[in-house]
C-alpha positions as CSV (number, residue, x, y, z in Angstrom):
1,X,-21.6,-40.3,-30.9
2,X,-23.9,-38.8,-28.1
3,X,-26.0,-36.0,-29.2
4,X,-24.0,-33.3,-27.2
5,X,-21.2,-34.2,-29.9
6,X,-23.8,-33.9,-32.8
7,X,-25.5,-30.5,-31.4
8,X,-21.8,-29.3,-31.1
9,X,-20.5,-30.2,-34.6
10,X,-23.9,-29.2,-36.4
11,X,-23.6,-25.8,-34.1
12,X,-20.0,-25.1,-36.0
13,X,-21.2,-26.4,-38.9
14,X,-23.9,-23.6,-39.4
15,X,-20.7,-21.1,-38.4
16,X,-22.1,-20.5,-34.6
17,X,-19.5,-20.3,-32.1
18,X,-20.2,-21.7,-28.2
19,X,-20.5,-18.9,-25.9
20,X,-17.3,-18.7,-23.1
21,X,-18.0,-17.4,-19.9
22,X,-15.9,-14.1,-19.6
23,X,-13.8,-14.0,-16.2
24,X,-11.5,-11.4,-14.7
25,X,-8.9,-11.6,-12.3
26,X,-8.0,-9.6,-9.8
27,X,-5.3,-6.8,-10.2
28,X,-2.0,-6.9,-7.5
29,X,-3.0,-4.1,-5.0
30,X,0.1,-2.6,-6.0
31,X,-1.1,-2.3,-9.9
32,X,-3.9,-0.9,-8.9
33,X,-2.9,1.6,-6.7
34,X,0.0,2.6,-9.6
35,X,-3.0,2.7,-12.5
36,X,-4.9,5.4,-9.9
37,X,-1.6,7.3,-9.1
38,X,-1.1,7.8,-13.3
39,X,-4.1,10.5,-13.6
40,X,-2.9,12.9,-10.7
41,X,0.7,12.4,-11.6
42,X,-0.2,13.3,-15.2
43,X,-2.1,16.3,-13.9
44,X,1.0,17.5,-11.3
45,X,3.7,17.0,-14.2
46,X,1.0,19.0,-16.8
47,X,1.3,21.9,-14.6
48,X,5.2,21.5,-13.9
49,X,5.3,22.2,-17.8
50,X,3.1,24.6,-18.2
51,X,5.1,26.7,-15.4
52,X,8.7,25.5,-16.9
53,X,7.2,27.2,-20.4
54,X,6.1,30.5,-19.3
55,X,2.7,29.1,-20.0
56,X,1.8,29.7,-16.0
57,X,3.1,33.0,-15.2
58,X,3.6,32.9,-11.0
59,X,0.8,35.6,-10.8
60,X,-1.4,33.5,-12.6
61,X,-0.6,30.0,-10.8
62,X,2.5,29.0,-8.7
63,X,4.4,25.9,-9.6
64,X,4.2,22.8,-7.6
65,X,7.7,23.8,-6.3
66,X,6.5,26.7,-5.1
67,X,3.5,25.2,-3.6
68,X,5.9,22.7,-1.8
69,X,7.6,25.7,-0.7
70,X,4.9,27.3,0.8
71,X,3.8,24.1,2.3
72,X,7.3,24.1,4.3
73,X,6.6,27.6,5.0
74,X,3.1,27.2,6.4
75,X,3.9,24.4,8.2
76,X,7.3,25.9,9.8
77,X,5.5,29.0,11.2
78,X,2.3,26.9,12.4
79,X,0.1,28.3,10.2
80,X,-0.6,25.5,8.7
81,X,-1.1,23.0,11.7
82,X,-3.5,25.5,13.5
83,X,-5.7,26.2,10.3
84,X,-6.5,22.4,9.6
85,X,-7.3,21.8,13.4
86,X,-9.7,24.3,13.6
87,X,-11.6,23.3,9.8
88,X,-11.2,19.3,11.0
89,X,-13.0,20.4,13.4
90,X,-15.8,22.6,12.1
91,X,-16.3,20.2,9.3
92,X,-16.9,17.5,12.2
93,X,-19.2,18.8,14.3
94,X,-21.0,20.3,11.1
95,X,-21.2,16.5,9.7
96,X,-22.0,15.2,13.0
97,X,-24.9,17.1,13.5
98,X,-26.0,16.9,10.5
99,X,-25.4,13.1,9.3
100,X,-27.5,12.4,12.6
101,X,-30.4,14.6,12.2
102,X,-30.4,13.4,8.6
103,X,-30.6,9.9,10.1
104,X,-33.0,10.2,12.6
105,X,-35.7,12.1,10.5
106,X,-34.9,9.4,7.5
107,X,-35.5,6.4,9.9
108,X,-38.6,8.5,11.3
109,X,-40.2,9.0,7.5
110,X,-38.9,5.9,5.8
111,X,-40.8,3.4,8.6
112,X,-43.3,5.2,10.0
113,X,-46.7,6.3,8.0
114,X,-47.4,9.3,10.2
115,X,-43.7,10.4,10.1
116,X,-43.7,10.4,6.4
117,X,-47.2,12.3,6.5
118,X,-46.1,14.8,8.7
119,X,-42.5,15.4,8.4
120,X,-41.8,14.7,4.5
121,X,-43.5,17.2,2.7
122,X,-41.7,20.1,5.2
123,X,-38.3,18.2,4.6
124,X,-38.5,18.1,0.9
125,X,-39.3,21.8,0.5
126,X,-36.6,22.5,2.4
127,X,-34.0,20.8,0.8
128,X,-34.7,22.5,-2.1
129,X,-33.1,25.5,-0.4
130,X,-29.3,26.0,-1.6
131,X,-27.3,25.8,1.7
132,X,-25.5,28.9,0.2
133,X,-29.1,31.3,0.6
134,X,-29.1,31.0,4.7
135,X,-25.5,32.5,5.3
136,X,-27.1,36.0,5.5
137,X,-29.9,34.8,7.8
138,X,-27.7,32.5,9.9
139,X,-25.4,35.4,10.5
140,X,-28.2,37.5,11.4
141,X,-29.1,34.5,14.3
142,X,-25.7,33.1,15.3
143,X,-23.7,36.6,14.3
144,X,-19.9,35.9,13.5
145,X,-19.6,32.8,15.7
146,X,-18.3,29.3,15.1
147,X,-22.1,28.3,15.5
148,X,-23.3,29.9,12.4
149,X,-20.3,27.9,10.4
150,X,-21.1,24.6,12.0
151,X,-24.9,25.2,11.7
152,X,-24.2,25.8,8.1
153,X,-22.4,22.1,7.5
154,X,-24.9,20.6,9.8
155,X,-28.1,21.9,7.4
156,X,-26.0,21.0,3.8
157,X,-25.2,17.4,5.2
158,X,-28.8,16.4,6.4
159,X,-30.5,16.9,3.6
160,X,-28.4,13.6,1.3
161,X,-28.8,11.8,4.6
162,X,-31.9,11.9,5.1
163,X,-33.0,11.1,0.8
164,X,-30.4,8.1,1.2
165,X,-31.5,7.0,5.1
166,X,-36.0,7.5,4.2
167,X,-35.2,5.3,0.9
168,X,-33.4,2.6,2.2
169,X,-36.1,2.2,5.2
170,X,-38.8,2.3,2.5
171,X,-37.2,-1.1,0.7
172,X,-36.7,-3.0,3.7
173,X,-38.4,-6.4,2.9
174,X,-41.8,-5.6,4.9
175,X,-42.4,-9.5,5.1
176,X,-39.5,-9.8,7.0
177,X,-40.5,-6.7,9.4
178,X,-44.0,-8.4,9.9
179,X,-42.5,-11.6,10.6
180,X,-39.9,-9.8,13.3
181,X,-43.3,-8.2,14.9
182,X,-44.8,-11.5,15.4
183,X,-42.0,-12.9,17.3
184,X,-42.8,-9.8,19.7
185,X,-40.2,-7.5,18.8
186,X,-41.2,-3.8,19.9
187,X,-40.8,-1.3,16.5
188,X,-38.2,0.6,17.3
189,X,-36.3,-2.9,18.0
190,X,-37.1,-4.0,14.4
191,X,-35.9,-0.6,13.1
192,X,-32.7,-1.1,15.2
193,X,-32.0,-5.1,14.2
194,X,-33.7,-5.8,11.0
195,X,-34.2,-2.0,9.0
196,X,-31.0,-0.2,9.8
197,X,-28.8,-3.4,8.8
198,X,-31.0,-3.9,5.6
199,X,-31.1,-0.2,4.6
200,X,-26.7,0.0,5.5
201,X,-26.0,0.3,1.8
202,X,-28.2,3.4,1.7
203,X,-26.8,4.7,4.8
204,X,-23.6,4.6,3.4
205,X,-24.1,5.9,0.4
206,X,-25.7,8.9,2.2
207,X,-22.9,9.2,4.8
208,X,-20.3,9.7,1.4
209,X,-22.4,12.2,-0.1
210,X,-23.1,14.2,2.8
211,X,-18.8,13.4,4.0
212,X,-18.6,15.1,0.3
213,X,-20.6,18.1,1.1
214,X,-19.4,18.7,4.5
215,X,-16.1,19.9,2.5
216,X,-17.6,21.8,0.0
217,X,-19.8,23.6,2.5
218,X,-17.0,24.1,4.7
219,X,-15.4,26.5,2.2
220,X,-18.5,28.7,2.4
221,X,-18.9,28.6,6.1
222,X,-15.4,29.9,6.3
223,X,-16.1,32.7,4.0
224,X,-18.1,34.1,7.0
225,X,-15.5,36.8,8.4
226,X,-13.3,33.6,9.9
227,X,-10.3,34.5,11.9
228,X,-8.8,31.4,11.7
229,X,-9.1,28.0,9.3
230,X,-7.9,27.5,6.3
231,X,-10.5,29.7,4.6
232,X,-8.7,32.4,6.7
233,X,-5.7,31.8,5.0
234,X,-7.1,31.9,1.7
235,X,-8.3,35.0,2.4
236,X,-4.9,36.1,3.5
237,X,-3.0,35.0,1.0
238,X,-6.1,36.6,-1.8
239,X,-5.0,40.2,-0.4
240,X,-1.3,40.1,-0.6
241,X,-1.7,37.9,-4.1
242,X,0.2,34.4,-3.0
243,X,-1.1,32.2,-6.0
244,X,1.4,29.3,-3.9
245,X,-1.0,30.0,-0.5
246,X,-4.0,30.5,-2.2
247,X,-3.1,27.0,-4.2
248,X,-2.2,24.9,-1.2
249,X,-5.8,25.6,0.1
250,X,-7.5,24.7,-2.8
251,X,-4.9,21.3,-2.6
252,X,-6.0,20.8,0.9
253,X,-10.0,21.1,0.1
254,X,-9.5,18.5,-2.6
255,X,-7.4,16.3,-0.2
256,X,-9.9,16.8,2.4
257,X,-12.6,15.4,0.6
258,X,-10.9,12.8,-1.4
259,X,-10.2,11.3,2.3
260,X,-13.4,12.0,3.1
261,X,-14.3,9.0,0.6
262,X,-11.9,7.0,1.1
263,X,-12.9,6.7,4.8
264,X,-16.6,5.7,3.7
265,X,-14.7,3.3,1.3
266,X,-13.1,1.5,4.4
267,X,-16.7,1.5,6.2
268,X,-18.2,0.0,3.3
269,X,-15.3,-2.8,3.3
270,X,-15.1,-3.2,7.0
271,X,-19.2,-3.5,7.3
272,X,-20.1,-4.5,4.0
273,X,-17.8,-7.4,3.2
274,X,-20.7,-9.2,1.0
275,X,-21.1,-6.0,-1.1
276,X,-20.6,-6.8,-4.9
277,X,-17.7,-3.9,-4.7
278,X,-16.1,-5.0,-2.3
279,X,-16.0,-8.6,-3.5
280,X,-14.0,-7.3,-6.4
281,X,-18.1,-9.2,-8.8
282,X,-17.0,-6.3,-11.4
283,X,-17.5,-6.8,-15.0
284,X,-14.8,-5.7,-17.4
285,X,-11.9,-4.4,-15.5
């Protein structure tokens, strides 16, 4: 008998049992997607009932059919078409400027000492700032102009660029920068091949957040006297009291940003295929 056998028997003997290694497989795509379908469907089929009952009075919330209703309604007359265009749009340029201002100053701080000296300090203090607090003093600079509403996205999607962009700099492996510099490469050519691919997990993770916030600060930028988006229409549909309207906006703001993530999801996939995520290395699914 080899003394594997007698460690194993003496081992059951004294009532121990030999650790297994716990493995998962992978769920069909199709499984999955049903198991993240059952939440909203719950929620969607929690407010048919509560409208069926009485419990959701139509002044108080329409029901879904309604809200398909006005959908159709919205969409027949244009409405609809022309209001997403034009937020798409301000919610683009907004995240555009800002995602790359909030890149630039992170890359800036996050690799260079007198960036960080310089630049950091001013930065922090005014990201403590709620985005919310300059609306009266960018209408006073930009007046009632598309400007002040993409100026406002631009300033609340910098700020969780630049955190995510200055951190993942900051724990780029500074052996392998050193050793980069000594084959001759100039800095800004070790910041572009060696410190943006190493710090990509933080730039992604910045680029959702601030994708995330683009939405929500779109909703306040259109609160500034818009003519035309779909904060407009909210604001229509507030003063003649359509709960279905004033519904299918609040919809479209979640939808908005739940795409918002997913397309930082496919980034994340399509450039990150060695990411733990994405290789499905989960624990206890």
């Amino acid at each position: 008998m080899t003394v594997a056998a007698v460690t194993t028997e003496q081992a059951r003997a004294a009532g121990l049992v030999a650790p297994r290694a716990r493995t998962t497989a992978d769920r069909p795509r199709g499984v999955s997607l049903a198991l993240r379908t059952l939440g909203p469907l719950a929620l969607v089929a929690a407010w048919q009932l509560s409208s069926a009952t009485g419990v959701l009075t139509p002044d108080v919330l329409a029901s879904p059919g309604q809200v398909v209703q006005a959908v159709g309604e919205l969409w027949g007359n244009g409405q609809l078409a022309d209001a997403l265009s034009t937020s798409l749009t301000r919610a683009a340029l907004g995240l555009l400027f800002g995602a790359g201002v909030g890149l630039v100053l992170g890359v800036v701080t996050g690799f260079f000492r007198l960036g960080e000296e310089l630049l950091d300090s001013a930065v922090q203090v005014l990201r403590t700032v709620p985005f919310l607090a300059l609306v009266p003093l960018f209408m006073v600079w930009f007046g009632i102009t598309e400007t002040a509403k993409v100026a406002l996205i631009g300033v609340a999607t910098s700020f969780p660029m630049y955190v995510s962009t200055s951190g993942g700099v900051r724990n780029t492996d500074r052996k392998l920068v050193e050793a980069m510099r000594s084959f001759g490469l100039s800095r800004w050519a070790v910041v572009r091949e060696v410190v943006l691919p190493g710090a990509l997990p933080a730039l992604l993770s910045g680029l959702r957040l601030s994708m995330t916030l683009s939405v929500i600060a779109l909703i306040a930028a259109e609160e500034i006297n818009s003519t035309e988006g779909i904060g407009y229409l909210m604001a229509q549909a507030q003063n003649f009291s359509r709960t279905d309207v004033l519904a299918v906006c609040i919809l479209i703001y979640g939808l908005l940003g739940l795409a918002a993530d997913g397309a930082v999801r496919v980034l994340e996939r399509l450039l990150m295929p060695w990411h733990p995520v994405n290789g499905r290395a989960v624990v206890g699914r």
